[in-house]
N, C-alpha and C positions, 0 to 999 in steps of 0.2 A: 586564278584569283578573281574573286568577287568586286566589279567594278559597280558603284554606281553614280549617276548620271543626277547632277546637281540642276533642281531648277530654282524660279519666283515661287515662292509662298503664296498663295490662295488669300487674299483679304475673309480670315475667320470671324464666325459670331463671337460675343464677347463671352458665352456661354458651350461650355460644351457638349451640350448635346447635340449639336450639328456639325461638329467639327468631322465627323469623319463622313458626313456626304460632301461636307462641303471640298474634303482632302481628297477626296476619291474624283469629283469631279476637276480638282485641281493638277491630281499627280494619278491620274487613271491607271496607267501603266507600271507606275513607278512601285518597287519593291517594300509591302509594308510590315511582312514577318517573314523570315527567317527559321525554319524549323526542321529538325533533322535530314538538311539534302533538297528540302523543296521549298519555293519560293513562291507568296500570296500576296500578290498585286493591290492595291487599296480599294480598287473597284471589286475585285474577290471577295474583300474579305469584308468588304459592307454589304455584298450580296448572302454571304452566308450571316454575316448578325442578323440581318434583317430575318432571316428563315427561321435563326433563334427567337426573335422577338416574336415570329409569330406565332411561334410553338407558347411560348409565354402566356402572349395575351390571350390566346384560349385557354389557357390553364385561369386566367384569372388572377394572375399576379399583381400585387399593390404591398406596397408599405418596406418592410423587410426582407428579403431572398437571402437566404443564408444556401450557402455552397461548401462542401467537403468532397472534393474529387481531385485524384490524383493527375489528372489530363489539363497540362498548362496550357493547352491549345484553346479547351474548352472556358478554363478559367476565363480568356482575355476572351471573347466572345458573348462571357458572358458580364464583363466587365463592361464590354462598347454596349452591350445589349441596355444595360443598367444606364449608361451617360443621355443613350437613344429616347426610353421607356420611359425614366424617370423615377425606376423604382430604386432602393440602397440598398445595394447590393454588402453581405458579411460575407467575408471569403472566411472559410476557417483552416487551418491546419491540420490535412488529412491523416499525420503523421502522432497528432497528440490525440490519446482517445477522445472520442467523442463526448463522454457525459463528464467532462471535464468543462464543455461548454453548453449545457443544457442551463445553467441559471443565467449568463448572457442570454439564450434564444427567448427564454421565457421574458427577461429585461427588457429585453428591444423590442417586444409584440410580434416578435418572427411568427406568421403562419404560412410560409414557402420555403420546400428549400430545393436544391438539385445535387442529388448526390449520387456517390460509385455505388454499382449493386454492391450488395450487401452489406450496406449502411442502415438500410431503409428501418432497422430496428431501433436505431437511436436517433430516429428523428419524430416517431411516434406519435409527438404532438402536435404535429404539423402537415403539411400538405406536400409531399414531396412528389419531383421531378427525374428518373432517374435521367442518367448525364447521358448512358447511352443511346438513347432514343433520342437526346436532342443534334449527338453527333448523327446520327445515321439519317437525322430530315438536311443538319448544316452542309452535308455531303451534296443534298438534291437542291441544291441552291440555284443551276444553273436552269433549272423548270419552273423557277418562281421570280417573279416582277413585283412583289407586294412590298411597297417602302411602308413602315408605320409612323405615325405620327408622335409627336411629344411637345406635349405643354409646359413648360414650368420655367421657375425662373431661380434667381441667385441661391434664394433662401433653399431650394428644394434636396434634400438629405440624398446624396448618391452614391455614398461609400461609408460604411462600418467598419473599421479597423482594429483588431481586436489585439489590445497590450494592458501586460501587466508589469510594463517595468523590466524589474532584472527579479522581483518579486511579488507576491500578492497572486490573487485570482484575475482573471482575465478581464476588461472591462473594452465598452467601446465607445470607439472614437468618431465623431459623426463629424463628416467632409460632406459641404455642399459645393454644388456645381459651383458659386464663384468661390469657394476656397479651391478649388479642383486645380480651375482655368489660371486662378490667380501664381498659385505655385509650380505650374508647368508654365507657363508665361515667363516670369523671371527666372526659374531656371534653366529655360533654353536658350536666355539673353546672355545670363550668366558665365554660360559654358559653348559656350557659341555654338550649339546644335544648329544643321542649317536642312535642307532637302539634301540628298545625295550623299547622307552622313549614316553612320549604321553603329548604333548601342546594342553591345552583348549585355545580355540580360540572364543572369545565374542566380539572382536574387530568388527568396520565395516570393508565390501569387499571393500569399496569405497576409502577405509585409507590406507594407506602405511602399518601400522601396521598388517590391516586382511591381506594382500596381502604377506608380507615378513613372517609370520609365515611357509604359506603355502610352503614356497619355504626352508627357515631353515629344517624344516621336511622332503620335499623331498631331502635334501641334504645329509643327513644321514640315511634315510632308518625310520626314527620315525611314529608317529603316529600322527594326529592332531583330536582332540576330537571338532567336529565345531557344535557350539551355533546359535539360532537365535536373536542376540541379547544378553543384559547383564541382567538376573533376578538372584539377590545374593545368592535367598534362592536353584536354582537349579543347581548353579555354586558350592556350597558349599557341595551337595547332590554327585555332582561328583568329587568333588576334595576327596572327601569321599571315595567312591564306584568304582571309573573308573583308580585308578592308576596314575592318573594326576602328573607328576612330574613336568611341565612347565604352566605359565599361565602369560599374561600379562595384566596388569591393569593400568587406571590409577589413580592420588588418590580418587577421589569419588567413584570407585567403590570399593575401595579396604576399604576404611570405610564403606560402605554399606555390604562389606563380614563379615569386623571384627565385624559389629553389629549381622549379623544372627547366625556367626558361634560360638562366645564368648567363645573362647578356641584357645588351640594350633592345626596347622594344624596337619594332618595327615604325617607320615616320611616320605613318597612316597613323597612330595611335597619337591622337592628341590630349584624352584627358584622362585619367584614372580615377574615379571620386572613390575616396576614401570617408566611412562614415559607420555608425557600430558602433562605436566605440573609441578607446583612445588609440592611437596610434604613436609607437612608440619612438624615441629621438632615434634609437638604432635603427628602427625598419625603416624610419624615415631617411637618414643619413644611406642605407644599402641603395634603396630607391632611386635619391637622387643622383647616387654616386652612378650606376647604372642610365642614365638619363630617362629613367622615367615622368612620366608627364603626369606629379601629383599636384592632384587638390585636395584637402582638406575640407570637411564638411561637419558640422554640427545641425542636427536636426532630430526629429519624432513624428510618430503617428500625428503629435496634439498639431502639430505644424505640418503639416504634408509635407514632409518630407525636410529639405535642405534650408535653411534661415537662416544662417551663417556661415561664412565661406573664406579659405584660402588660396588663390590661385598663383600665389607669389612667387617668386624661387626661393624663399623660404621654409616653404607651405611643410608643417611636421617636425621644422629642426627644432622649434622653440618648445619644449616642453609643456602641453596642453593648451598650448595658443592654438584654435579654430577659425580664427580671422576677424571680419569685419558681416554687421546684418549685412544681409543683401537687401536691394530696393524694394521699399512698402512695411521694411520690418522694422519693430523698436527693440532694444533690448534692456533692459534693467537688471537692478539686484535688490535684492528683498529688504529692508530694516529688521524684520523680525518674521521667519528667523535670519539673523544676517547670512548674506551673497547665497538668498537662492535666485538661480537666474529668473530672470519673468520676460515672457516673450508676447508680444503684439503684432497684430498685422493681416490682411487681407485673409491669405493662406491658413489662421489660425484657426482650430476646429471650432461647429459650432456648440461643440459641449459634447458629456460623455452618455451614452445612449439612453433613451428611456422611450415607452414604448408609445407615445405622443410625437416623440422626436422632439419635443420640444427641446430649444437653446438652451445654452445660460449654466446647464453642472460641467463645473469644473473651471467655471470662468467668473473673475472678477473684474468688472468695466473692461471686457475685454481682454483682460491680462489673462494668459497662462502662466499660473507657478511652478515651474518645474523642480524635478527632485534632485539636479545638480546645485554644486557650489561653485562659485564661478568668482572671477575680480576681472576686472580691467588691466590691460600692461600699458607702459608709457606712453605707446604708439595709441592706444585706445581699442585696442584688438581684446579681444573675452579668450580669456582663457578658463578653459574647466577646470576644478579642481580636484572634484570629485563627486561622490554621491553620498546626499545629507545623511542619506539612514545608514549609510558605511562608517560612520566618522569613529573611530575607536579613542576612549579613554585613556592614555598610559601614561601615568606618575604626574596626573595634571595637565596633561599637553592635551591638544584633541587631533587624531594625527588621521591623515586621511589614507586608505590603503592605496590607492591609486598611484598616488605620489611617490610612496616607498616604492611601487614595484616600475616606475619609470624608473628610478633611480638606478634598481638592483638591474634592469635589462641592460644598463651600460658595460655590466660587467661580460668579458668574453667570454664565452661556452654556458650562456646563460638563454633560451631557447623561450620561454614562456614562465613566468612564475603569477603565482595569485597571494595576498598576502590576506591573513584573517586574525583577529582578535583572542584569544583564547581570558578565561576569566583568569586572574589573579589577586588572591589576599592581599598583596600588596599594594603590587601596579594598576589595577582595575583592571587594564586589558595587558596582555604578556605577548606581543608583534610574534607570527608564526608566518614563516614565507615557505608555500609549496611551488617548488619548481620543477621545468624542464629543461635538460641540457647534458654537457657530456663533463661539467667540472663538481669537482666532490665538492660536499657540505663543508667541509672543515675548508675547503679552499675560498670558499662562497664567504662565511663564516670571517675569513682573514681579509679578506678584500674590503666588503661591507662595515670591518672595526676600520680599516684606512680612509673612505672615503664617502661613511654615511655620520650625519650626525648621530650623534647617541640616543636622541629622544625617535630617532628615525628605522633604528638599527632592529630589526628582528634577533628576538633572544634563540630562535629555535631554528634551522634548517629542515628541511625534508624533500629530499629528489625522490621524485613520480613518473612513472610512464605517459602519464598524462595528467591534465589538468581538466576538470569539467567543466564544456562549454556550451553555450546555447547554440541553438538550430544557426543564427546566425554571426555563431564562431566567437560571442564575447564571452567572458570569463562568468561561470554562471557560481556568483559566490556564495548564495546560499548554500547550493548542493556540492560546493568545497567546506564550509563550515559542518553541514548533515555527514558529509564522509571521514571529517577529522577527529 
């Protein structure tokens, strides 16, 4: 088993682009990635960014770097390389074709990018990098002494985030260094990351999520245990074996762990963040019952990440309750259109990209509008409700799908369901719930007239091998509506 050795914290710049000379000169020895079997020291692995950065700065890179390479190793390299340099860095999704995001490259003034052979055709417009020449100089690290310099400060654009929701075309999301700092800051207070702590990381590089772990960790000197991808039964083997105190999920993979692992975690394991999506009162109830260590999390790209949070021992039981802001954040809800949440604060992006970079789209005096419906519960906790463009019409009501498929996951032998609108002469919308599980429709069917309201109650059943879901596991309801 993977032991490590907790120190003091390094007094960091208030910015990070120096946080990882300054952690490396802090935790030199100390273990700073985690990757299939081999282990990279913080003094290592600022030796090899530096090798990147200087591969870069002869290329001449400024402004945009967009990257599409399947090598996580390289991504986060080239990620410190970006905090180091100064330049905003677009990770893209090597997995979604490429000319799916060529109106973003063009949007954001991207003229760089570093991509897998044989990409180099869809990047055409640009100036590219291939990733294998940067790995095979970041190898000859230990021949080279050249630290590079970097200028900049709060305002300076370090990260493009590229989301489009649960719909729409891609757009991005522009994180400046003190959004960066400001939301790895509170999040490691938050969740008590300390040195000598170690986050699995299964998340994608292309997500906010793989990208702010990386930066949580080097904030405090931790360890990040990085995955190729999510497989439950090897996630579960090192949450075991590797010390793993941190790991973030979101619910579908976090049922897919509870099914391999069937027991309680390991004590090392002190926090689970849950986030994605909703997470449901059943997966939450298995969890806790199991003594798992959940948090609850609500967040976005627009927000680096986490802004609202559950650490309670309730954290999941309450039906789309997400907790309380965390420190620096505000949260609201809209007048018109009523309860969309609006969220405030340090970590909030600085607008959605344009090829100035300049601030200010997507933001109103600071406020993000988000596309959730949200209310307050007695305690003063935000609960979600839903999503505004999901909201279906049926016989006058405005019914959110969300809500119906919490309801219906109460029911036993009920695995995954997605609920969609179908048009009706009558009803406007006619409630269709597509599910997973081992109980028949007509059983579904009897259950749901006992214990859903009638305005709430799907008129149609239909069990599926599966339900279709996004890269990172949430219910992708468009393309259950396109297949229905």
């Amino acid at each position: 088993m993977m032991k490590f050795k907790p120190s003091s914290p390094p007094e960091l710049s208030v910015l990070p682009g120096q946080w990882l000379s300054e952690t490396a000169i802090g935790f030199p020895e100390s273990p700073a990635v985690l990757l299939d079997g081999g282990i990279t020291s913080y003094v290592s692995l600022e030796r090899q960014v530096d090798v990147v950065c200087i591969r870069l700065a002869q290329a001449g890179v400024s402004g945009v770097v967009a990257i599409c390479i399947e090598s996580r190793w390289m991504s986060l390299l080239l990620f410190h390389a970006a905090l180091k340099m100064g330049f905003a860095l677009l990770p893209l999704d090597p997995s979604i074709p490429a000319e799916r995001y060529l109106p973003l490259i063009r949007q954001s003034g991207c003229r760089f990018a570093v991509v897998d052979n044989g990409m180099a055709d869809f990047f055409a417009e640009v100036d590219y990098i291939p990733a294998s020449s940067l790995l095979e100089q970041a190898a000859l690290s230990h021949q080279i002494g050249v630290e590079p310099n970097s200028i900049q400060d709060g305002s300076t654009v370090l990260l493009v985030i590229t989301t489009s929701g649960t719909t729409g075309e891609p757009k991005g999301v522009m994180l400046t260094g003190a959004n960066l700092a400001a939301s790895a800051t509170v999040a490691t207070r938050y969740l008590d990351l300390k040195s000598g702590n170690c986050w699995l990381n299964c998340m994608p590089m292309a997500h906010i999520a793989g990208q702010i772990i990386a930066l949580r960790c080097l904030r405090v000197g931790a360890a990040m245990l990085l995955h190729q991808g999510f497989n439950a039964a090897r996630v579960w083997e090192d949450i075991c074996h590797q010390s793993v105190s941190h790991i973030s999920l979101v619910p579908a993979m976090l049922a897919s762990l509870l099914d391999v692992s069937q027991g309680p975690s390991p004590a090392s394991l002190r926090v689970v963040l849950i986030g994605g999506g909703p997470l449901s009162t059943v997966l939450a109830e298995r969890a806790h019952r199991l003594g798992w260590p959940i948090v609850v999390s609500y967040g976005m790209s627009e927000t680096g990440s986490l802004c609202v949070a559950d650490n309670t021992v309730r954290a999941g039981l309450d039906a789309g309750v997400v907790g309380m802001p965390l420190e620096g954040f505000e949260v609201a809800l809209s007048q018109t259109p009523a309860g969309r949440i609006r969220l405030r604060g340090a970590a909030v992006m600085a607008g959605y990209v344009n090829s100035q970079l300049n601030p200010g789209d997507g933001l109103q005096q600071g406020w993000f509008e988000t596309g959730d419906l949200g209310e307050f519960d007695e305690a003063g906790r935000l609960r979600v409700v839903g999503r505004a463009d999901d909201v279906l019409v049926s016989g006058g009501s405005n019914i959110h799908p969300a809500l119906v498929e919490s309801l219906l996951l109460k029911c036993q032998g009920l695995e995954q369901v997605g609920v969609i609108g179908k048009d009706d002469p009558l009803w406007g919308h006619r409630l269709v719930a597509y599910y997973v599980g081992t109980i028949s429709a007509e059983t579904l069917e009897t259950w749901a007239r006992t214990n859903l309201p009638g305005k709430l109650r799907p008129r149609e059943f239909c069990q599926v091998k599966s339900l279709p879901l996004t890269r990172l596991g949430k219910l992708d309801r468009k393309a259950l509506k396109a297949d229905s």
